[in-house]
C-alpha positions in Angstrom: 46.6 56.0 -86.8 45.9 52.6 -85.4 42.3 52.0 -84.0 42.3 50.7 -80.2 39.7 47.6 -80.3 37.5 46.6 -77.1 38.7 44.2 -75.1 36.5 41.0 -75.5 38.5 38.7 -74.0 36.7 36.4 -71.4 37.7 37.5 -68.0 40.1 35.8 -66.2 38.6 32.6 -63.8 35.0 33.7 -65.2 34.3 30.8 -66.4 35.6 28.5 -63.4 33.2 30.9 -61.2 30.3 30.2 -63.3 31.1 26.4 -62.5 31.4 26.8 -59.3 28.6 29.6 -58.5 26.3 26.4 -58.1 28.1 24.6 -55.9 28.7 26.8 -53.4 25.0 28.6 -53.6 22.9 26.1 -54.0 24.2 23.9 -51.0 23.6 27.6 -48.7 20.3 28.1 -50.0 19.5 24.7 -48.8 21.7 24.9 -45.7 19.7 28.5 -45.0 16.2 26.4 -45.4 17.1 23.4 -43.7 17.9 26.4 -40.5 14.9 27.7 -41.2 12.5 24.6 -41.1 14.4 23.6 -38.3 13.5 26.6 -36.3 10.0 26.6 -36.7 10.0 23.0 -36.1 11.5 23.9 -32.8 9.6 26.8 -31.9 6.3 24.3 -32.6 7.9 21.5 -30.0 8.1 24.3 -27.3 5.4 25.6 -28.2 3.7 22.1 -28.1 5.3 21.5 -24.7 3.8 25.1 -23.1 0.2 23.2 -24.4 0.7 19.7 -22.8 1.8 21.5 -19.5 -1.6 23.4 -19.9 -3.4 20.4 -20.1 -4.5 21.4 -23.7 -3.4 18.5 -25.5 -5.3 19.2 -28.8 -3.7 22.1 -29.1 0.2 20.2 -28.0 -1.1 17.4 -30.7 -1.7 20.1 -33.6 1.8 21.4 -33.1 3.8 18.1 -32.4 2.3 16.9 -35.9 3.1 19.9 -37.9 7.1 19.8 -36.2 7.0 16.3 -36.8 6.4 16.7 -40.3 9.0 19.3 -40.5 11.5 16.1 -39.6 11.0 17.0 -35.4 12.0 13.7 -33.9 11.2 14.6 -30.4 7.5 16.0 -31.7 6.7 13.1 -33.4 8.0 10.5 -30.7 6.2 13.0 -27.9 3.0 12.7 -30.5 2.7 8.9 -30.6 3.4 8.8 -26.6 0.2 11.2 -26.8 -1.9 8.6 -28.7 -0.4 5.6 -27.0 -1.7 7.3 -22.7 -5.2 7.7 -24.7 -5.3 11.1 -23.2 -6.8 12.7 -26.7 -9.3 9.8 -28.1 -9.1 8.8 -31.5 -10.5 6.2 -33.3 -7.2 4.5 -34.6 -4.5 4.7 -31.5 -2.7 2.2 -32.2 -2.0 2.8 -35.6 -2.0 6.4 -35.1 1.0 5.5 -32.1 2.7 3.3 -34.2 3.4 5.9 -37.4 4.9 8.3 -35.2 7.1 6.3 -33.5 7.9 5.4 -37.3 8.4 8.9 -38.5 10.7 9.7 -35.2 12.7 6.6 -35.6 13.4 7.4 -39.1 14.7 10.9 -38.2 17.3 9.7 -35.8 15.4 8.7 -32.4 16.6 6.0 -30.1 13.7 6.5 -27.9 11.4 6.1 -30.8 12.8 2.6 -31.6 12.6 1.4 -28.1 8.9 2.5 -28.1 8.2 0.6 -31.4 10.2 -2.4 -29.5 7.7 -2.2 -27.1 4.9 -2.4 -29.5 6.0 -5.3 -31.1 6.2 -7.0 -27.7 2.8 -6.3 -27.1 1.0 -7.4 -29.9 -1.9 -10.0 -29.3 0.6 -12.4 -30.9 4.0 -10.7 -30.3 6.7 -10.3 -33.0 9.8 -11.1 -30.5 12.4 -10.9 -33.5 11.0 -7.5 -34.4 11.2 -5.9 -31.2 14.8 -7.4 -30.7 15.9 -5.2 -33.7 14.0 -2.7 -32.4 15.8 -2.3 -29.7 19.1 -3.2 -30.6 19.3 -0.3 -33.1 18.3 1.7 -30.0 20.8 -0.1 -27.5 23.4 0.7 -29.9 22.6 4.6 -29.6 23.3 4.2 -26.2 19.7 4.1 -25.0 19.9 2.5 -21.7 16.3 1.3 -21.3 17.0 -0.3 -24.5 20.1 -2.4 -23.4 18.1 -4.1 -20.4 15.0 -4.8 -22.6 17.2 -6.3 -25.4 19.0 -8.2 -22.4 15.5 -9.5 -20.9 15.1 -11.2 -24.3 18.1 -12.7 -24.5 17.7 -13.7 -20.8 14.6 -15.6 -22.0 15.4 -16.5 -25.6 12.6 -14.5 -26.9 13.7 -13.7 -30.7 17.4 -13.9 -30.0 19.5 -16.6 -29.0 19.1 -17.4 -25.2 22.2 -16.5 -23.5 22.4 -15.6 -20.1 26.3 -14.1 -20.6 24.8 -11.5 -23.7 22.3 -10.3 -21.0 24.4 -9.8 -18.4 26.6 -7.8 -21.0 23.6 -5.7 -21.9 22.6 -5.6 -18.3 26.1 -4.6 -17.2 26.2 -1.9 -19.9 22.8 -0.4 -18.8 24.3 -0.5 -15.1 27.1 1.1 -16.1 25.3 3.4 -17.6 23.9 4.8 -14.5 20.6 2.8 -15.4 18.6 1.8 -12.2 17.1 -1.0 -13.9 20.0 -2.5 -15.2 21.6 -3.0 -12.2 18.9 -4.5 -10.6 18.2 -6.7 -13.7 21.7 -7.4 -12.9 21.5 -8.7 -9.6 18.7 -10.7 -10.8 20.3 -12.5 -13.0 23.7 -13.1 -10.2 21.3 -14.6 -7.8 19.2 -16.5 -10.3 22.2 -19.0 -10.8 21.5 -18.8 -15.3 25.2 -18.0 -15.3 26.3 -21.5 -13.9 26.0 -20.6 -10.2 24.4 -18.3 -7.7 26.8 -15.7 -6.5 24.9 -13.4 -3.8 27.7 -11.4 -3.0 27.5 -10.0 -6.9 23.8 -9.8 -6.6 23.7 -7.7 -3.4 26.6 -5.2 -5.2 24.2 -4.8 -7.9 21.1 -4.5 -6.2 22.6 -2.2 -3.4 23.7 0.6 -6.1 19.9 0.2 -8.0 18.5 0.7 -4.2 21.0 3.4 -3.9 18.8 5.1 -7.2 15.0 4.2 -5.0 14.4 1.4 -7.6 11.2 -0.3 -6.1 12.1 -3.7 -7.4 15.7 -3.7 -6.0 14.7 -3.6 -2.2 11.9 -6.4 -2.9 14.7 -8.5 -4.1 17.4 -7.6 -1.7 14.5 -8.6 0.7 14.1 -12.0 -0.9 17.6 -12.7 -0.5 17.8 -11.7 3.1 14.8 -13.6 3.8 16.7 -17.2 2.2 19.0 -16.9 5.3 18.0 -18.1 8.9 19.9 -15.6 10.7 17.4 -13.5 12.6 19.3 -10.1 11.6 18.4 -10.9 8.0 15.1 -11.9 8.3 14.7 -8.3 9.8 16.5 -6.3 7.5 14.2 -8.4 4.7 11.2 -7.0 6.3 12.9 -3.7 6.3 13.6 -3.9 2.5 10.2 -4.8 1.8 8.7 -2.2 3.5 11.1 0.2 1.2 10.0 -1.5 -1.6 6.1 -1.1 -0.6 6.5 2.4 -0.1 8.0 3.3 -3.2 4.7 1.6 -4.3 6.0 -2.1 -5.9 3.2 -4.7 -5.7 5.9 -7.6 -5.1 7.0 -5.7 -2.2 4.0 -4.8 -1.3 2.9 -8.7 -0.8 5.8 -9.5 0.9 5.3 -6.7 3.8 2.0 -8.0 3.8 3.1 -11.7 4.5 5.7 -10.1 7.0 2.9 -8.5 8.9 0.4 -11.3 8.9 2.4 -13.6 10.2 3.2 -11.2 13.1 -0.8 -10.8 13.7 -1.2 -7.4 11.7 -3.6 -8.6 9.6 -5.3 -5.6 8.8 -2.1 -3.9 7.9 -1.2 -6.7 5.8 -4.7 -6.4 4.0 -4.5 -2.9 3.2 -1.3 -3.7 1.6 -2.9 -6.5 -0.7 -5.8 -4.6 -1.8 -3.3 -2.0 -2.6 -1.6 -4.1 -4.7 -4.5 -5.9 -6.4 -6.7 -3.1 -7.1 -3.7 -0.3 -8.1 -2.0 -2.6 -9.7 -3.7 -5.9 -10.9 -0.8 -8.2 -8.7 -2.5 -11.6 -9.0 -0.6 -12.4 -5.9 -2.4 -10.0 -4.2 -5.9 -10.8 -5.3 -5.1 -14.0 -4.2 -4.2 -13.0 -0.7 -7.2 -10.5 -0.7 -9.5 -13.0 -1.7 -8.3 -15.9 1.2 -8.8 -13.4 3.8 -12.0 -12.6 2.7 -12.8 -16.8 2.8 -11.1 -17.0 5.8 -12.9 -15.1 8.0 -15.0 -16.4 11.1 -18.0 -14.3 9.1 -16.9 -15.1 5.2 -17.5 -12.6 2.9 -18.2 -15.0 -0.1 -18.9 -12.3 -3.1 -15.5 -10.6 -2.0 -13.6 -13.7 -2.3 -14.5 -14.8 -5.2 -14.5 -11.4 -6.9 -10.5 -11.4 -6.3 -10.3 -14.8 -6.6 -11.5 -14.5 -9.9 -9.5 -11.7 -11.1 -6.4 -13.8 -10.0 -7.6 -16.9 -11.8 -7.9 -15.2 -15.5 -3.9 -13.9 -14.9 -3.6 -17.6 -14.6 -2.8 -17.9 -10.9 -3.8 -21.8 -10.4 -4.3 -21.6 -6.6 -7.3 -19.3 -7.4 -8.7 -21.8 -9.6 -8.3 -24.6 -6.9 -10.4 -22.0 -4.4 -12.8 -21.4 -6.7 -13.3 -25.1 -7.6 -13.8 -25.6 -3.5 -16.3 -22.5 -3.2 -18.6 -23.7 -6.3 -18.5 -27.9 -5.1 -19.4 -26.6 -1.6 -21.7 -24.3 -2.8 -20.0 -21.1 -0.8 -22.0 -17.9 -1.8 -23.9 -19.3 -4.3 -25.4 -23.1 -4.9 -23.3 -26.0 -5.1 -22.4 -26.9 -8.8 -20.1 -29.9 -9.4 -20.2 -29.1 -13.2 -18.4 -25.7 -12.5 -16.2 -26.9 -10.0 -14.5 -29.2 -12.5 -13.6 -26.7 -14.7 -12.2 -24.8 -12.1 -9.9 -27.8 -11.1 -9.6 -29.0 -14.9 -8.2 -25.2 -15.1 -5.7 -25.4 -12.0 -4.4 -29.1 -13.4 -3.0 -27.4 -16.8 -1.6 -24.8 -15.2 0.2 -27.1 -13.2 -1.3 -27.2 -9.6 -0.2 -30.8 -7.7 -4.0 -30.8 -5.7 -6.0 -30.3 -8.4 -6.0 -33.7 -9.9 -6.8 -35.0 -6.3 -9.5 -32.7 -6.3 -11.0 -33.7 -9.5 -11.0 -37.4 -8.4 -13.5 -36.8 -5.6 -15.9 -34.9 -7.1 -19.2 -36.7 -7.9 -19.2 -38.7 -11.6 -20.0 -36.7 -14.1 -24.0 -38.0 -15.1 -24.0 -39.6 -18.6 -25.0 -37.3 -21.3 -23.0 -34.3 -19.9 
């Protein structure tokens, strides 16, 4: 009688199951964890969002940085925007800013890039070339902010090449885009005459669809343009433009309406308009302004205009400088002082005023020694 043996024979495909057992488990394991970080990463952003609406930013700050950590782009980027409005005080801000933006940059945000384009821009000495990149990376993720401040540099031939065609390409794109800014950049550049000639009928297309969006700085220069022309329906329709522009609260507008109303005897309008500007939003223009009416009043108000007068000359305004040169050699407000007014003329020559070296000449000699 012949003896029936066990079957040891290795079952069939065991072995190719064995090698492939890793490969497919292992990547679902990860996959599963990956899902899971993800979702408490995103359940910490919205729950970081409920906080900031609250106003309880240490709280929104806690959770951003733990979902930023958990690769959260949009935590990490809303983080460093946290830092950067100084609304929760720490010690290092900036640096603090700047490693966020990092961390959301390197997990995929274009808006994070832009940012640290920004930064790099705004450095005590900026790093031109490093914001370029900056914002080219984010320009070619389709960011359109990033397109017109990438365009700006180009414009300018600040760490790029200077090419007024690339920016109106980058412009163009950020118009297209549905960017307000980019159009009116745009128009800017049209009427500016950098691309060999000034062509105002492109400029007004341009500017007319960012007004269409209530871009502040379209109707200031739609204004400008009407105001070149000495057709008496334009030179109303400028005034009209400015005043859109000053009530959507730009400070070049803003002046201009002023100006408008002045010279049609509203000066008190046309003040409240320049202090508007020069105390909300530090216009040197306006300071300026704010600071001749004050000199140039039957019943001058001295401290007042040099105050704004001031505060226009350290933004480098050099008519402010000439003003402050006459006040201190007349001794207006305060006792005459020769040594003082020559600075303030010295100071409006290199920035390029044409009076101030005629100013400088008739002041007193300087006494020996000095």
């Amino acid at each position: 009688m012949s003896e029936t043996k066990p079957d040891t024979a290795v079952p069939k495909y065991f072995l190719l199951k064995a090698m492939l057992l890793p490969v497919i488990v292992i990547p679902a394991l990860v996959i599963t964890f990956l899902v899971i970080r993800g979702d408490r990463a995103e359940q910490l952003y919205l729950r970081a969002l409920d906080a900031a609406k609250r106003g309880d930013y240490a709280a929104a700050c806690a959770d951003f940085a733990r979902a930023g950590e958990l690769g959260h782009a949009e935590s990490a980027c809303n983080l460093a925007l946290i830092y950067q409005s100084g609304v929760v005080k720490v010690e290092n801000a900036r640096e603090l800013t700047e490693a966020n933006f990092l961390l959301a940059a390197l997990n995929g945000s274009a808006q994070a890039e832009y940012e640290l384009g920004k930064l790099a821009e705004s450095n005590a000495e900026p790093d031109y070339k490093q914001a370029a990149m900056y914002y080219r990376s984010a320009a070619l993720a389709g960011l359109p902010e990033a397109m017109v401040a990438l365009g700006k540099l180009h414009e300018k031939g600040l760490g790029v090449n200077k090419s007024a065609e690339l920016a109106k390409e980058f412009y163009g794109n950020a118009a297209r885009s549905g960017c307000a800014a980019g159009a009116a950049e745009l128009g800017l550049l049209y009427a500016s005459g950098e691309l060999g000639e000034v062509d105002l009928s492109a400029a007004r297309k341009a500017l007319l669809s960012a007004a269409a969006m209530d871009y502040p700085r379209a109707f200031t220069a739609l204004g400008f343009i009407c105001e070149q022309s000495n057709d008496m329906v334009y030179q109303a329709q400028a005034a009209e433009y400015y005043r859109q522009a000053a009530e959507l609260n730009d400070p070049e507008g803003m002046v201009n309406y002023g100006d408008y109303l002045k010279r049609r005897g509203q000066t008190a309008d046309a003040l409240d308009l320049y202090l508007k500007a020069a105390n909300e939003h530090n216009f040197h223009p306006a300071q300026h302004r704010a600071g001749l009416f004050y000199f140039s009043q039957s019943n001058p108000d001295y401290v007042l205009a040099r105050k704004y007068f001031e505060r226009a000359a350290v933004q480098g305004n050099a008519a402010s400088w000439i003003n402050l040169g006459i006040m201190a050699e007349l001794g207006h407000g305060f006792k005459a002082d020769f040594k003082r007014a020559r600075e303030c003329y010295s100071m409006a020559e290199k920035l390029g005023h044409s009076d101030a070296a005629n100013h400088l000449r008739q002041l007193p000699p300087e006494p020996v020694g000095q």
